[in-house]
VOPAGU-2260 file (C-alpha; in pm, 1 decimal, decimal comma):
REM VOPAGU-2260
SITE   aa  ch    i         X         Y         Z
SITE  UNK   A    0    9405,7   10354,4   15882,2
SITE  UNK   A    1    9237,8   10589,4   15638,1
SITE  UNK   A    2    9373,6   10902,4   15808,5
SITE  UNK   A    3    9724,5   10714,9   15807,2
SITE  UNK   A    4    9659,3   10665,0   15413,0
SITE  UNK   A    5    9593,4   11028,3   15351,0
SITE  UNK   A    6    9892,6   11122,2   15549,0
SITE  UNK   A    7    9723,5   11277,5   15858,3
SITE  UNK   A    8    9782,5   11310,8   16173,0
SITE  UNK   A    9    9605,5   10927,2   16329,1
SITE  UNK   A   10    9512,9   10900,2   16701,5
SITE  UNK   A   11    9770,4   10606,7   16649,1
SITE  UNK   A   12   10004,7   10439,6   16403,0
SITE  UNK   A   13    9868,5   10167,1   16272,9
SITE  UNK   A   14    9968,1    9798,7   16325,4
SITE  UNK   A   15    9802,1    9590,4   16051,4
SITE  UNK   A   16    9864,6    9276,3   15902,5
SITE  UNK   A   17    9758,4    9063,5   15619,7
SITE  UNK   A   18    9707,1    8689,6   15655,2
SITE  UNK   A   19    9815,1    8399,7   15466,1
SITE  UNK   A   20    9704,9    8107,6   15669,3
SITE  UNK   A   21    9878,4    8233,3   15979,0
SITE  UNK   A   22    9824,5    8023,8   16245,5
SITE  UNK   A   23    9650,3    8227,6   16568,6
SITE  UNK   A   24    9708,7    8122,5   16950,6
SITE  UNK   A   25    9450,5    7918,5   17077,8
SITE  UNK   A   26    9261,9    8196,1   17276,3
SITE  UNK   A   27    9229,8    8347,9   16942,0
SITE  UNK   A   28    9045,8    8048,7   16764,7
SITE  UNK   A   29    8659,8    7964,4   16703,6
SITE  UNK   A   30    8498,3    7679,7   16585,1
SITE  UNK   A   31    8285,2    7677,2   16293,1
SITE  UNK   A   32    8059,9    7309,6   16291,8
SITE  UNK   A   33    8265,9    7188,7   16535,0
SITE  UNK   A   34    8549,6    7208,1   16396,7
SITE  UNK   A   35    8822,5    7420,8   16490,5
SITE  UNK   A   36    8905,3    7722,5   16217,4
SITE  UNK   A   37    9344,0    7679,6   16287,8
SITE  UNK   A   38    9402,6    7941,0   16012,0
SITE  UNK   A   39    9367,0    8269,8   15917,9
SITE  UNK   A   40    9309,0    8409,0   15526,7
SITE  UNK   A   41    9167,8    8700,6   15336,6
SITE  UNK   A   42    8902,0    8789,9   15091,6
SITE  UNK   A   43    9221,9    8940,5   14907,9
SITE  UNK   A   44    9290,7    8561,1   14848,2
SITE  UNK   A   45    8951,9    8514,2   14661,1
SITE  UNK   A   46    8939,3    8399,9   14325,1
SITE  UNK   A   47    9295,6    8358,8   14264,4
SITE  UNK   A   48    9392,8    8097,4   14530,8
SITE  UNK   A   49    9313,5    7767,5   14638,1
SITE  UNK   A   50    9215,9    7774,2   15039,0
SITE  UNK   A   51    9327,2    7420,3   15241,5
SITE  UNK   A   52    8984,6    7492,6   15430,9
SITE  UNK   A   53    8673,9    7664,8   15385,6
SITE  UNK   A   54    8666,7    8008,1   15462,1
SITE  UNK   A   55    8370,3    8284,4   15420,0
SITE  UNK   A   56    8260,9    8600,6   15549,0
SITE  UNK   A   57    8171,9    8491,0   15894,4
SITE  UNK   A   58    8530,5    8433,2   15954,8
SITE  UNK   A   59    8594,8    8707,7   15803,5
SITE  UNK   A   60    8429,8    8884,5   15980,9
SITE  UNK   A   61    8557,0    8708,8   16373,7
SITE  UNK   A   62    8940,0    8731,3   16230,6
SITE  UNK   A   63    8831,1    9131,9   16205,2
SITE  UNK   A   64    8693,1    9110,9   16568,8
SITE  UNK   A   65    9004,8    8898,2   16729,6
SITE  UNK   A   66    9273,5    9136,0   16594,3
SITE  UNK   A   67    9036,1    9440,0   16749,2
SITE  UNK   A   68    9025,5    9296,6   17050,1
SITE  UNK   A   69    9414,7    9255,2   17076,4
SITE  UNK   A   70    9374,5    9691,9   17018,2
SITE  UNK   A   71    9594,5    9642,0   16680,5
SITE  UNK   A   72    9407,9    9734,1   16327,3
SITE  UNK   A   73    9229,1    9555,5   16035,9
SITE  UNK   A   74    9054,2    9574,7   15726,1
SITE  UNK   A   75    8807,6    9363,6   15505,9
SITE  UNK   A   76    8922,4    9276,1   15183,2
SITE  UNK   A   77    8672,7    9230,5   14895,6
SITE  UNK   A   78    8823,3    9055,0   14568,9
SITE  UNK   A   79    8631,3    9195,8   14242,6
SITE  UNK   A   80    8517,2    8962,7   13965,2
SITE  UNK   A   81    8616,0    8976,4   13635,2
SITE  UNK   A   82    8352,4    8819,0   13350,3
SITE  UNK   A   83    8417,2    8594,2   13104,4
SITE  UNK   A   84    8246,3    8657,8   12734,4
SITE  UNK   A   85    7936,5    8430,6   12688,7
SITE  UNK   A   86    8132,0    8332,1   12341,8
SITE  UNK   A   87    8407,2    8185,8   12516,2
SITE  UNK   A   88    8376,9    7801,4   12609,0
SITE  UNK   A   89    8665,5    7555,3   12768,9
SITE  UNK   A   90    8699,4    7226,1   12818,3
SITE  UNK   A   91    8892,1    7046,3   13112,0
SITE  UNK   A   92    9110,4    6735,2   13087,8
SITE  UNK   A   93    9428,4    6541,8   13231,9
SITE  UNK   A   94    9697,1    6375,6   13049,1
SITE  UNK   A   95    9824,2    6088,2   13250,5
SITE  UNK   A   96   10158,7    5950,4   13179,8
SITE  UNK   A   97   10381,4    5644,9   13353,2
SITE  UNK   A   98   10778,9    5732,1   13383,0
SITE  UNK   A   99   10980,1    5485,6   13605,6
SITE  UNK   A  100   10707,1    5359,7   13829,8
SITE  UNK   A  101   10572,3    5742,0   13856,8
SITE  UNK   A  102   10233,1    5850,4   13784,5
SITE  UNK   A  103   10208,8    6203,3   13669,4
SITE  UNK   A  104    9971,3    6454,5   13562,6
SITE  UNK   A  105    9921,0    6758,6   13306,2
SITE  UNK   A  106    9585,7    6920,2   13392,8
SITE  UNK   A  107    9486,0    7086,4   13093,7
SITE  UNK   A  108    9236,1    7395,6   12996,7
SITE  UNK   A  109    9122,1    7441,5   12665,0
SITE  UNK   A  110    8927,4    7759,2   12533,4
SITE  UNK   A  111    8719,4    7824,7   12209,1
SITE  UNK   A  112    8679,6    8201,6   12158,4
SITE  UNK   A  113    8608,7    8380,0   11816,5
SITE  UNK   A  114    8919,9    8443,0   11761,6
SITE  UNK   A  115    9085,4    8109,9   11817,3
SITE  UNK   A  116    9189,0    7877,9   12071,4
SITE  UNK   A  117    9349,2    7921,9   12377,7
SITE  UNK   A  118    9516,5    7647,6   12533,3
SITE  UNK   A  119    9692,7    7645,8   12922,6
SITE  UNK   A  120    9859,4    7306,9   13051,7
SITE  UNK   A  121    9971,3    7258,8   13409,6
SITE  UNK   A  122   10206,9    6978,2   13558,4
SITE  UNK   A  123   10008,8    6885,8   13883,8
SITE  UNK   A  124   10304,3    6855,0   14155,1
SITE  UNK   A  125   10100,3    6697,9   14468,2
SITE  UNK   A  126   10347,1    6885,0   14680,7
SITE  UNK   A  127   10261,8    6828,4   15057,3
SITE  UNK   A  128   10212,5    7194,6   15130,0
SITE  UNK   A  129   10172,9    7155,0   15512,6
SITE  UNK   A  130    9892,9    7262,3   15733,5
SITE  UNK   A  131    9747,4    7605,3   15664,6
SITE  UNK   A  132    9902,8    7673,9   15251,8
SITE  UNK   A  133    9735,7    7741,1   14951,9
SITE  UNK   A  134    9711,5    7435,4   14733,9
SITE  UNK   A  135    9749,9    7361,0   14350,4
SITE  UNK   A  136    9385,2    7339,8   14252,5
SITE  UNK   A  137    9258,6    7050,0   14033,5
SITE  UNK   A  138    9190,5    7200,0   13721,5
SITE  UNK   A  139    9371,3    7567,6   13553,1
SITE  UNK   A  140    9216,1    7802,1   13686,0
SITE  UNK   A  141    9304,1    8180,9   13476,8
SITE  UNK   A  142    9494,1    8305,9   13758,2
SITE  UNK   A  143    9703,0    8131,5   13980,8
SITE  UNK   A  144   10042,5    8183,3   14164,4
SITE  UNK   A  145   10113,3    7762,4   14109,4
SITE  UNK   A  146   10068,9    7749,7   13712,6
SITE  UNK   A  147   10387,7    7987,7   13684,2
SITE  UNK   A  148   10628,4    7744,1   13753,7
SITE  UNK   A  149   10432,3    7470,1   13670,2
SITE  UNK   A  150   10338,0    7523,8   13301,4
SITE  UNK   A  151   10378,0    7298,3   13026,2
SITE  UNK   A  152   10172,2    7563,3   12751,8
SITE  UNK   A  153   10143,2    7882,8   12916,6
SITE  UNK   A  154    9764,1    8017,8   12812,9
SITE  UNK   A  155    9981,3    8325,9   12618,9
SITE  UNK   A  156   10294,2    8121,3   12452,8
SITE  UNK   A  157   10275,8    8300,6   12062,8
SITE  UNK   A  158   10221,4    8689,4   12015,3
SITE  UNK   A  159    9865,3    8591,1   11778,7
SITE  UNK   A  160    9731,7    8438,6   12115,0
SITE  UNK   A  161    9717,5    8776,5   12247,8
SITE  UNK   A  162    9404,5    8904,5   12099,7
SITE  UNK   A  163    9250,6    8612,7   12231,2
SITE  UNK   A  164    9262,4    8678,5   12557,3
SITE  UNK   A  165    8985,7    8928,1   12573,5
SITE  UNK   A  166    8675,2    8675,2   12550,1
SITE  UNK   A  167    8844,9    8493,7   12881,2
SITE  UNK   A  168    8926,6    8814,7   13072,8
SITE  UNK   A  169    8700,2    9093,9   13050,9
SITE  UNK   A  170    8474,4    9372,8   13220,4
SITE  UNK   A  171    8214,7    9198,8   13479,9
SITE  UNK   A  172    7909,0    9077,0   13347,2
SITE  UNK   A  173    7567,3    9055,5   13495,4
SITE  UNK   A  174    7611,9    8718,8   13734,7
SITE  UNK   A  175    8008,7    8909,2   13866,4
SITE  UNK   A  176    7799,9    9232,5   13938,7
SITE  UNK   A  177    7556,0    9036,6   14111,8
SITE  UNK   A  178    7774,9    8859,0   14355,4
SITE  UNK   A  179    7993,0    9148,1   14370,1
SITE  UNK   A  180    7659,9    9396,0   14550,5
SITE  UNK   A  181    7537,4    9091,9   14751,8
SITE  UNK   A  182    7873,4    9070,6   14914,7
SITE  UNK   A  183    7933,8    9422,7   14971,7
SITE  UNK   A  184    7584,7    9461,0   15158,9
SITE  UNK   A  185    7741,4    9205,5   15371,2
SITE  UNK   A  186    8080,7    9362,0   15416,6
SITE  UNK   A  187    7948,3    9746,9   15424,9
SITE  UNK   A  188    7685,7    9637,7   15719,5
SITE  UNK   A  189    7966,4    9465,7   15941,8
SITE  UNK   A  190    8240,9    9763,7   15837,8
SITE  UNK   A  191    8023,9   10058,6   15937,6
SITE  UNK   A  192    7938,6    9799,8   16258,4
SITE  UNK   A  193    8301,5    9777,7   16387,3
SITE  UNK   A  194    8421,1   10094,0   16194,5
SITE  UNK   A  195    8691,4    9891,3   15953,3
SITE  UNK   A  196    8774,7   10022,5   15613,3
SITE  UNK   A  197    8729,9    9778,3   15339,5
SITE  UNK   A  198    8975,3    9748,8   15056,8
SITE  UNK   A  199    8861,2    9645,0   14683,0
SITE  UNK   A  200    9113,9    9431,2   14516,7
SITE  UNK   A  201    9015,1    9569,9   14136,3
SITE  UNK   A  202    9287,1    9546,2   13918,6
SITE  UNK   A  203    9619,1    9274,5   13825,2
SITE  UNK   A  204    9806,4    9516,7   13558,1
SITE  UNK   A  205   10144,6    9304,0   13542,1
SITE  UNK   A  206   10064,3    9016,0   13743,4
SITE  UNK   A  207    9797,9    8923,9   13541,1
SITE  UNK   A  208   10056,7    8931,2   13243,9
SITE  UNK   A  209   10276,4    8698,0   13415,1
SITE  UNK   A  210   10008,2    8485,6   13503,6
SITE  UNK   A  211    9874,4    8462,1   13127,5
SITE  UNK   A  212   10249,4    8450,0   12968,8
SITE  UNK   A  213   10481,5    8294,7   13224,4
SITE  UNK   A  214   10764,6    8504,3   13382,9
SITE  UNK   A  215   11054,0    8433,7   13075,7
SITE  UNK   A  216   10703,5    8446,9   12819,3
SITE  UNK   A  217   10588,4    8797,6   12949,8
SITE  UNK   A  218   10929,5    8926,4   12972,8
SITE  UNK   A  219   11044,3    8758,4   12643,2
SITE  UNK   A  220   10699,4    8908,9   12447,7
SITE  UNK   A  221   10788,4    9220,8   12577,4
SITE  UNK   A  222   11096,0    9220,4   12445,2
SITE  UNK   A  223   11034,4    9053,2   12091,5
SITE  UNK   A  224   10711,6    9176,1   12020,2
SITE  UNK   A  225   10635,5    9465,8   12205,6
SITE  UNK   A  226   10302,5    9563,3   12036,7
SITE  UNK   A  227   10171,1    9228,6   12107,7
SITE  UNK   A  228   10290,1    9308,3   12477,1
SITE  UNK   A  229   10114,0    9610,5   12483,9
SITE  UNK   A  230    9800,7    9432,9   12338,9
SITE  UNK   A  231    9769,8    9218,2   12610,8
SITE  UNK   A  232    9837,5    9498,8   12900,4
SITE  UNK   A  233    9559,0    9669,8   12717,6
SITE  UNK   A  234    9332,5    9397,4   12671,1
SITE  UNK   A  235    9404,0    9321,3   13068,1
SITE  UNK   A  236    9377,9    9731,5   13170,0
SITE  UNK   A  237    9026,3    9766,1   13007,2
SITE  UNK   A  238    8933,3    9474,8   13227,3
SITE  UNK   A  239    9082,2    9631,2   13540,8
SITE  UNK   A  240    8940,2    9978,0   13452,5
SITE  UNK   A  241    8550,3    9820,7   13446,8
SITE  UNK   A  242    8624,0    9586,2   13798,1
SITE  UNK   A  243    8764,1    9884,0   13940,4
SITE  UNK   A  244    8472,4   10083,0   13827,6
SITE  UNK   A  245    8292,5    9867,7   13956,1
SITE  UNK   A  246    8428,1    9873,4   14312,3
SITE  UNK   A  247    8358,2   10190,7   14333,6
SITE  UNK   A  248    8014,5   10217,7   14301,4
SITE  UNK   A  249    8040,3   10088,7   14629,2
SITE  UNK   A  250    8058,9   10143,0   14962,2
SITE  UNK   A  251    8515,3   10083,3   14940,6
SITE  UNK   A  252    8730,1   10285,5   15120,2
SITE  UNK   A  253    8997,6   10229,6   14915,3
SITE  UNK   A  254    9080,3   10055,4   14568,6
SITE  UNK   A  255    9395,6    9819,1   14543,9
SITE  UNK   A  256    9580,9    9709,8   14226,4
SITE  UNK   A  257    9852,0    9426,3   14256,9
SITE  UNK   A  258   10198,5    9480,6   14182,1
SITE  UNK   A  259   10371,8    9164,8   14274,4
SITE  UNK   A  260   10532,6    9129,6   13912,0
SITE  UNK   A  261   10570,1    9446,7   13814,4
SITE  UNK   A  262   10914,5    9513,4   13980,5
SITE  UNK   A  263   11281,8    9518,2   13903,7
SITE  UNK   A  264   11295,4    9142,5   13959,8
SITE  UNK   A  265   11088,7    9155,2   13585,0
SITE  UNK   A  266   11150,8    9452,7   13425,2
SITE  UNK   A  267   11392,0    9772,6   13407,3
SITE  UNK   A  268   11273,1   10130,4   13538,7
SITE  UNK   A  269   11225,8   10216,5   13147,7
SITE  UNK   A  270   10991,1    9952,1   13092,1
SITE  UNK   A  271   10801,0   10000,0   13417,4
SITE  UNK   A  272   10770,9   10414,8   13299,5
SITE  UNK   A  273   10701,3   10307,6   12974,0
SITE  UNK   A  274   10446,2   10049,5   13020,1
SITE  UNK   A  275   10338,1   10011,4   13333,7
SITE  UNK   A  276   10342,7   10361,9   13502,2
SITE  UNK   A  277   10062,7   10501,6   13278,5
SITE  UNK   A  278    9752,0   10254,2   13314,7
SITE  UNK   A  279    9841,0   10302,9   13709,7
SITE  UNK   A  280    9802,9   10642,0   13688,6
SITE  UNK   A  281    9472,9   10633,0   13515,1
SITE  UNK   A  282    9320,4   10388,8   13771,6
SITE  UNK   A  283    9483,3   10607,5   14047,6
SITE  UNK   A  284    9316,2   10927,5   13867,2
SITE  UNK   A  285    8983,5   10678,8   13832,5
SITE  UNK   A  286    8991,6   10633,7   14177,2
SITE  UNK   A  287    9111,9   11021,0   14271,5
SITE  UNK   A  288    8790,6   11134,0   14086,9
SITE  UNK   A  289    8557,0   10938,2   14314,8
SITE  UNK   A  290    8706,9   11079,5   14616,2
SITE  UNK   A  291    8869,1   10743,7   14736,0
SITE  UNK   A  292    9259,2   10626,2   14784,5
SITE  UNK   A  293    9417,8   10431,1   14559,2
SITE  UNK   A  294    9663,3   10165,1   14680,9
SITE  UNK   A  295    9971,5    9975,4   14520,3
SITE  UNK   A  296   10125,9    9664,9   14616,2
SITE  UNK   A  297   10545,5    9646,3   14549,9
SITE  UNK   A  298   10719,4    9428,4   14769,5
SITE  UNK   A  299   11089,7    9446,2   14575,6
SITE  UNK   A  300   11219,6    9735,7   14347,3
SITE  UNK   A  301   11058,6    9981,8   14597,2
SITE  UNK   A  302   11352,0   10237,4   14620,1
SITE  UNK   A  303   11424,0   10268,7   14230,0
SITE  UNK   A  304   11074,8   10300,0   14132,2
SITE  UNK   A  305   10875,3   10439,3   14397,8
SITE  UNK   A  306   10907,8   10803,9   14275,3
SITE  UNK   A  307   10741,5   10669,3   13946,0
SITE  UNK   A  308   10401,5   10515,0   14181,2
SITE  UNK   A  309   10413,0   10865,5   14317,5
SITE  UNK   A  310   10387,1   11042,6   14067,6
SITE  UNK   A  311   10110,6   10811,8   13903,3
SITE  UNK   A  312    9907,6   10918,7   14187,1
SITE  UNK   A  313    9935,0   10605,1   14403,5
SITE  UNK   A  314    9824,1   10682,3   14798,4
SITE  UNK   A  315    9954,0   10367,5   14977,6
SITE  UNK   A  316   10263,6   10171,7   14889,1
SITE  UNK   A  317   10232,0    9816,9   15008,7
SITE  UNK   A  318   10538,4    9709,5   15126,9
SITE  UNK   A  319   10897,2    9851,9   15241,3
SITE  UNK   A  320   11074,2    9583,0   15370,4
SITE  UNK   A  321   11423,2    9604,5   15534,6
SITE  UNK   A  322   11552,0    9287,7   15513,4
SITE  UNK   A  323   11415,8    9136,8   15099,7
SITE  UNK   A  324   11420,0    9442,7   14945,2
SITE  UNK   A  325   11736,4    9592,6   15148,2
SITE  UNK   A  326   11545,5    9947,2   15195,2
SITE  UNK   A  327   11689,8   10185,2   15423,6
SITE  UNK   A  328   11317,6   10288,3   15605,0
SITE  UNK   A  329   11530,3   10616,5   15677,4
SITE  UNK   A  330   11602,8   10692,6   15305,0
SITE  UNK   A  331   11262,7   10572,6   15224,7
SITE  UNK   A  332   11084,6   10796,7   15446,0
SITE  UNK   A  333   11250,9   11086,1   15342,4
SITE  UNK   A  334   11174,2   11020,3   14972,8
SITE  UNK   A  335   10849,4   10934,9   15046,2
SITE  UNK   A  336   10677,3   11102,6   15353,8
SITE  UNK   A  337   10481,7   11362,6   15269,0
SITE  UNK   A  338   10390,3   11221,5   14917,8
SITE  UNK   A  339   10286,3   10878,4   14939,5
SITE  UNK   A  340   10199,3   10667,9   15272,4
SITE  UNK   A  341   10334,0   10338,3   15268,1
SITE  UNK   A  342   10297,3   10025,1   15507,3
SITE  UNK   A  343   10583,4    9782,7   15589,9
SITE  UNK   A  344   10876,5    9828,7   15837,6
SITE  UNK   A  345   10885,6    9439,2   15939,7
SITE  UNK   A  346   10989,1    9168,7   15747,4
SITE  UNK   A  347   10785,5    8873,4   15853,4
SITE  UNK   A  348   10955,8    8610,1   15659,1
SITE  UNK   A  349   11307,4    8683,6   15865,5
SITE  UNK   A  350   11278,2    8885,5   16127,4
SITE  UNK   A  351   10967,0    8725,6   16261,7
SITE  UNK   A  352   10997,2    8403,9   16107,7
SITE  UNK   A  353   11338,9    8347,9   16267,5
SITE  UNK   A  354   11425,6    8665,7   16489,3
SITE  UNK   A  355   11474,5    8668,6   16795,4
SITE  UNK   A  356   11255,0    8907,4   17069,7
SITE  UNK   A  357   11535,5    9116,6   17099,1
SITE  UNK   A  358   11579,5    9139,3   16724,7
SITE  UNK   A  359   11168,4    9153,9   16653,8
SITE  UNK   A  360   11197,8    9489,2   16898,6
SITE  UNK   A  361   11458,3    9648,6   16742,8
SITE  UNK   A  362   11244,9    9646,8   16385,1
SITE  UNK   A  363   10966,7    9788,6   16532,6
SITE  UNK   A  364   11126,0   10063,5   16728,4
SITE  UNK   A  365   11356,1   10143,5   16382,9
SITE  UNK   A  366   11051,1   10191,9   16146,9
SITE  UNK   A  367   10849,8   10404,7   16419,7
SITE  UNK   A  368   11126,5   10582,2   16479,7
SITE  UNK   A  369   11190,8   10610,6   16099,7
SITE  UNK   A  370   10900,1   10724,6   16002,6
SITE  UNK   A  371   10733,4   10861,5   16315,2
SITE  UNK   A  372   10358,2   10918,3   16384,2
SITE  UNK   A  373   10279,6   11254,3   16201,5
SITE  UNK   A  374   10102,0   11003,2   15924,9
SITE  UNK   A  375   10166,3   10828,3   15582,0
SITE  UNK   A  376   10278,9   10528,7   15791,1
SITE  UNK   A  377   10123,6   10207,8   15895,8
SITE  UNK   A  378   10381,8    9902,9   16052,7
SITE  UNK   A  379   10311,2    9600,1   15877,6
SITE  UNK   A  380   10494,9    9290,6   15865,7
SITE  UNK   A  381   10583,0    9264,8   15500,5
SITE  UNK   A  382   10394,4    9039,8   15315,6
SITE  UNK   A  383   10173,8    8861,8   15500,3
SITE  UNK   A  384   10190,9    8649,2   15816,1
SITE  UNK   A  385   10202,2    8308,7   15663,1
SITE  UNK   A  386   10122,4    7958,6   15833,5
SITE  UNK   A  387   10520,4    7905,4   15947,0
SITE  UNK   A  388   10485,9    8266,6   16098,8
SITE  UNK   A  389   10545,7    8210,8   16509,3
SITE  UNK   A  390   10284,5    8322,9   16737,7
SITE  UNK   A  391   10472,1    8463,6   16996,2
SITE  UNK   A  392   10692,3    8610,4   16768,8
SITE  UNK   A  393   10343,9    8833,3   16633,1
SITE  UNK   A  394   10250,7    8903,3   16959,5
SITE  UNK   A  395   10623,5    9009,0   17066,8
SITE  UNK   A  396   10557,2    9256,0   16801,3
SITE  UNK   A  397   10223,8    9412,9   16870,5
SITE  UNK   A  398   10397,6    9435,3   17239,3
SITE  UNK   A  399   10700,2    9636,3   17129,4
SITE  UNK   A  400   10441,2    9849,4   16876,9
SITE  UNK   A  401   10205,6    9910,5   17212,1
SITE  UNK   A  402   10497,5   10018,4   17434,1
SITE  UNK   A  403   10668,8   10242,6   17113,0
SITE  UNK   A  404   10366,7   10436,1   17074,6
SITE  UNK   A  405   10207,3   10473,4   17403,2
SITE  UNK   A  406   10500,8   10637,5   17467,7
């Protein structure tokens, strides 16, 4: 993996894949007190998701050893805290209301910092999410995918809120740092064990934006009032610069910053240069200085702005994806190989979701062949393999990967 990342020559190409409650074949499975573990996650997941079904480092740890023993790669991902100031307080509550026989709900988080309140309200949807998704916690948690949509008061929804933010989000404290060395003991012991790389999840940049504002907010405060904008990336970047800091006093491999909303689906090239590109580039030159990689996720938008993540200094590119983002792998590693390794090649929600063998084969033999096994390329089903991911559809892939380059 790491030699993939620095765009040497590997004794392989890597096959790697994140999970997001994938569901493993039976011979894959262990019990944990007695009861059967279906599912699959990822410390990646920690602190910003709601699991279905407990999951710690021991299974961590036997997901790592199942997808060695199938000969395909994987890595441990470590989430890193972030603190909150000791002068911040919140309160929890739920407005209940009755509309035509139905009961809802509006789970609601109030802060008190010194600058004012903060306030974040939530419809609570009780979607059935079937077996193995992430759920809708019950409270607001600071960060989560499900409040987006969901909002009634985003916790950023007026440009004076903004300097508020930095009692509730800010640089670990004592009790994050704490947590954050006990668990890499843990995670450095079993890594050098089985010779995985472990991955620090350090920094949100623009998703943590869109988390705080909404989509439309974020966008709409950029737009409006674009020092208050900047404000909050700030306020939000000094908190990602200590985490990722952090990290790497540590045994990582490699930091990661997510990138999710930071694409064309949100904002325009010139925004992204503006804005975005330059607080990358410092943690990617943070990173660069203590002789580690720095990673990138991007799922959309690759094409147009990838030129802009390498020259920020980003290492690894997670994801190019055929099929959502419509990326000629071709193109892509032409304008990229050389300069920038980047994982992807499959999309899982499509091609394995749906495809057919045939159709699963073809992908796999078009990215190696794409992007061939000189380095800066690791196949990776793009973004995750979820719970509704087939089986036999992963394991038609890691076939076609084994017989493509054991050729």
């Amino acid at each position: 993996m790491l030699a993939a990342i620095r765009r040497e020559k590997p004794d392989h190409v890597p096959l790697y894949s994140w999970v997001f409650g994938f569901a493993p074949p039976q011979h894959l499975r262990w019990k944990r007190n007695g009861a059967e573990v279906s599912h699959w996650y990822t410390g990646r997941m920690e602190h910003i998701h709601t699991l279905p079904e407990p999951w710690d480092l021991t299974d961590e740890f036997r997901r790592v050893e199942a997808w060695l023993s199938l000969g395909v790669d994987d890595v441990l991902d470590v989430s890193v805290p972030w603190g909150v100031s000791e002068q911040a307080s919140y309160r929890d509550s739920v407005i209940r209301s009755q509309t035509e026989g139905t009961s809802k709900q509006v789970l609601v988080r109030e802060y008190e910092t010194p600058d004012g309140p903060l306030r974040h309200a939530v419809r609570r949807t009780h979607e059935q999410q079937g077996a193995g998704w992430v759920i809708q916690p019950d409270h607001v948690p600071l960060f989560e995918d499900f409040s987006i949509s969901r909002a009634t008061h985003h916790l950023v929804s007026a440009p004076e809120e903004v300097g508020r933010v930095r009692w509730v989000f800010c640089e670990p404290g004592e009790a994050e740092r704490n947590w954050f060395r006990e668990r890499m003991a843990e995670v450095s012991r079993f890594a050098k064990e089985r010779g995985v790389m472990v991955q620090a999840w350090s920094a949100f940049g623009a998703d943590a934006a869109v988390w705080m504002a909404g989509a439309e907010g974020a966008v709409m405060l950029c737009m409006e009032r674009r020092d208050a904008f900047e404000e909050l990336l700030d306020i939000i970047h000094a908190a990602d610069k200590a985490r990722t800091e952090l990290a790497l006093a540590h045994d990582v491999d490699m930091v990661v910053e997510r990138g999710w909303y930071s694409a064309t689906d949100f904002w325009s090239p010139r925004i992204f240069r503006e804005l975005f590109k330059p607080r990358i580039a410092e943690l990617a030159a943070l990173a660069h200085a203590h002789g580690k990689p720095f990673g990138y996720t991007m799922t959309t938008g690759v094409m147009p702005l990838g030129v802009d993540l390498v020259d920020a200094g980003v290492d690894l590119l997670y994801y190019v994806d055929p099929v959502q983002d419509r990326v000629d792998l071709a193109e892509a590693a032409n304008r990229f190989g050389g300069r920038m390794a980047v994982a992807g090649g499959v999309n899982s929600g499509v091609t394995l979701g749906s495809g057919s063998a045939e159709e699963i084969r073809a992908a796999v033999t078009q990215a190696l062949a794409a992007f061939g096994s000189g380095g800066g390329f690791i196949l990776s089903p793009v973004d995750a393999l979820f719970p509704d991911t087939p089986a036999d559809a992963v394991e038609t892939m890691i076939q076609a990967w084994r017989e493509c380059t054991e050729r």
